[in-house]
C-alpha positions, 0 to 999 in steps of 0.5 A, a space after each residue: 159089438 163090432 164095429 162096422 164102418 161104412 162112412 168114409 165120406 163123412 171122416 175117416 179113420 186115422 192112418 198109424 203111419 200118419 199118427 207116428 209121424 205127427 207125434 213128436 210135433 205134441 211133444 218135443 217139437 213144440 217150437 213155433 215154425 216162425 221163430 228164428 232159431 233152430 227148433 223153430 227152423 225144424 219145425 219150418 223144415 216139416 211144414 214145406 215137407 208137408 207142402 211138397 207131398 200134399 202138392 205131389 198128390 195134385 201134380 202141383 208145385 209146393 208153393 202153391 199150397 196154402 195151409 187152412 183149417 178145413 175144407 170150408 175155410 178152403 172153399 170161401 177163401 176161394 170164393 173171398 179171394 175172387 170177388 176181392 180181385 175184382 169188385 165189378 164182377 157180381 156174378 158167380 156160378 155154382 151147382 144145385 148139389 154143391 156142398 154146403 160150404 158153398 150153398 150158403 156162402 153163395 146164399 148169403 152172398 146173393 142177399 148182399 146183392 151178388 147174381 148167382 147161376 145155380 146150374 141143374 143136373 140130370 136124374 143121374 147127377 151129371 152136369 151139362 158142360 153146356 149150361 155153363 156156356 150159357 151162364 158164364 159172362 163179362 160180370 162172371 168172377 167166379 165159377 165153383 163146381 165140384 169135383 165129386 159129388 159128396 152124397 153121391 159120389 157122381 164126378 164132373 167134368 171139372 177140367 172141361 168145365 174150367 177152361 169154359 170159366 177161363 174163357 169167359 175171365 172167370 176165376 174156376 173153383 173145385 172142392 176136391 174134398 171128396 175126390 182127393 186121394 180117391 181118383 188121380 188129379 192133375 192140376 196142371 192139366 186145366 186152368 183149375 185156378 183153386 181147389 179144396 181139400 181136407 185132411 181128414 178124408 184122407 186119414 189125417 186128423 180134423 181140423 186141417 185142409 189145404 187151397 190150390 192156388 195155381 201160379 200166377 194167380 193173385 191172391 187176397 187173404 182172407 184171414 189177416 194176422 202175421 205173415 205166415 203161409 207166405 203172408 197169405 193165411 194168418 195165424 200160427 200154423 197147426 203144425 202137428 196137423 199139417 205134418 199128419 196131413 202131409 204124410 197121409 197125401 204121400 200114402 194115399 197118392 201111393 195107394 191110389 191104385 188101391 183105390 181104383 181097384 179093390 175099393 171100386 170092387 168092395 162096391 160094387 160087389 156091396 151093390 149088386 149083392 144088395 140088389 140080388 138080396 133086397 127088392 126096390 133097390 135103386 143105386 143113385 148116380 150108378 149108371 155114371 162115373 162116379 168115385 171108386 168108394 161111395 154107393 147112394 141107395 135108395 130103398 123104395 119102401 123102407 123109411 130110411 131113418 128106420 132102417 139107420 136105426 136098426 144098423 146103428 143097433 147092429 153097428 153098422 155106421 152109415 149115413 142118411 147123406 152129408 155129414 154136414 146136412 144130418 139132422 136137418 129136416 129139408 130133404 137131401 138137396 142133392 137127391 133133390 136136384 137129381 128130380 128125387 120126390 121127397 119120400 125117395 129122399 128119406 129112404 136114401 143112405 149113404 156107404 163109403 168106403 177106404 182103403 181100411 175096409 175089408 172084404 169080410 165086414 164088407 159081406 157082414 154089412 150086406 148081412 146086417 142091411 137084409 135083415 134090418 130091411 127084412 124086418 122093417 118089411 115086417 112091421 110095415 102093417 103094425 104101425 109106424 116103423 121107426 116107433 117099432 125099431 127104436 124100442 129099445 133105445 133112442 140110437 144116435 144116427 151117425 153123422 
């Protein structure tokens, strides 16, 4: 059964230019990069090269990229960063649609005591720049808003939003997770103080991510071991990861304009082909700027579970919203601070594309979500609908 991959925004295919290059780091070069002789030193030499194209991907200088884990490790040592630099300040300021990396940091932050500012979005998922105005104040440490929302892919304005913060003497965070290698970023264009990325958005394997920290600004280790990554990370070095890491910011900053054009054209030729075939079709966060791969559907009258069902029967990967959140049995929170009603939340999926997705498994897609909505249609009167489309197996959503 082919394979049709519509779930970018979850993980990403490995590109082969970036399995080529991190290679030889499984197995020749195997040295630790702290190590004083020459094996150590090439393994050294391939780390700062990573830096400089995963900079150059931002508009950054290299040595102001900090090697971590993940997205998540990235987004609380932000946040860790932050409120270490000033222990006074209890205040910070997030959105209601953040990923969940931040959501419960900043939940688990507020049981010990901190004040946190959750801001609202309007039906189409756009933030007032002027709700952060009023939130911000002397005890504000830090302000940590997105950069492209991850289930609806709705972008916000991040560099208006970071001079607010640094107006006010707060440190400005954006996970740009989603948003990296998908639109152009320029850090030096704001006082963006942090921002977050990951690897394998990008085609590059799991397991590794990267921290904006703009010159100048002060930063306070979150993970305390040896003196790698300039003292400030502990811990030796994923090597073969960052190396991959790095060769897929050079392709994707190469392929940005890719991206702007004929990823933006799969989509929206995928929307409105599906709203000339489906009725009750609404797309999340359409009539706004969003990021040039992703499509949030909601499909009025067609349990959304079913119908994941019967696309993963057909092979179609797709995705009830984060990967971070599937399985999970509170509605979308994302959906639901854009004022969704539960049932809306449940017959929302998610499609995301890459570069790697082509036009024909584009239109084999659209082929498979109609005939999957057609049949569910069809069973509405016979009983419940999932029961009726999971005959066959007890299918996997995919994450």
């Amino acid at each position: 059964m082919e394979t049709l991959y519509f779930d970018n925004n979850a993980t990403t295919r490995l590109d082969p230019e970036v399995r080529e290059e991190m290679l030889p780091f499984l197995d020749g070069l195997y040295g630790n990069p702290s190590s004083a002789y020459a094996l150590g030193r090439v393994i050294r030499d391939a780390i700062e090269q990573a830096r400089e194209r995963v900079a150059a991907l931002i508009g950054a200088e290299p040595e102001t990229i900090l090697f971590t884990s993940c997205g998540t490790e990235s987004d609380n040592a932000a946040i860790f960063s932050a409120l270490e630099h000033d222990p006074d300040r209890k205040h910070i300021v997030t959105t209601k649609v953040e990923h969940s990396a931040i959501i419960k940091h900043a939940e688990k932050l507020a049981r010990k005591g901190f004040d946190i500012t959750w801001l609202k979005v309007d039906s189409s998922g756009r933030l007032n720049p002027d709700d952060l105005r009023k939130a911000v104040h002397d005890e504000t440490a830090i302000v940590t808003i997105m950069m492209a929302n991850n289930e609806t892919g709705v972008l916000f304005p991040v560099h208006e939003l970071a001079a607010i913060a640094a107006e006010a003497g707060a440190f400005f965070h954006t996970d740009a997770v989603q948003a990296v290698g998908k639109i152009p970023i320029d850090v030096t264009a704001s006082p963006i103080d942090f921002l977050s990325l990951s690897a394998h958005k990008l085609h590059a394997p799991k397991g590794v991510g990267a921290l904006y920290i703009r010159k100048g600004v002060k930063f306070h280790n979150f993970l305390v071991g040896g003196g790698q990554e300039s003292g400030r990370r502990g811990g030796t070095e994923n090597v073969a990861s960052i190396v991959a890491m790095g060769k897929a910011a050079e392709l994707a900053r190469l392929a940005l304009d890719e991206e702007l054009t004929r990823v933006t054209a799969l989509r929206d030729g995928f929307e409105v082909e599906l709203r000339a075939r489906i009725s009750n079709l609404e797309i999340n966060g359409g009539n706004v700027e969003r990021l040039p791969n992703t499509s949030s559907l909601t499909f009025r009258d067609i349990d959304g579970e079913a119908l994941l069902i019967l696309l993963d029967q057909s092979g179609v990967c797709a995705s009830a919203g984060s990967a971070c959140t599937t399985g999970a049995v509170t509605p979308s929170h994302v959906l639901t601070a854009m004022g969704r009603d539960v049932e809306s939340c449940k017959n929302t999926l998610r499609f995301s594309f890459s570069r790697f997705t082509t036009e024909d498994e584009v239109d084999h897609g659209i082929e498979h979500i109609v005939r999957a909505v057609e049949k569910i249609r069809s069973l509405c009167g016979s009983g419940p609908v999932v029961q009726h489309v999971a005959h066959r197996e007890k299918s996997a959503i995919p994450a």
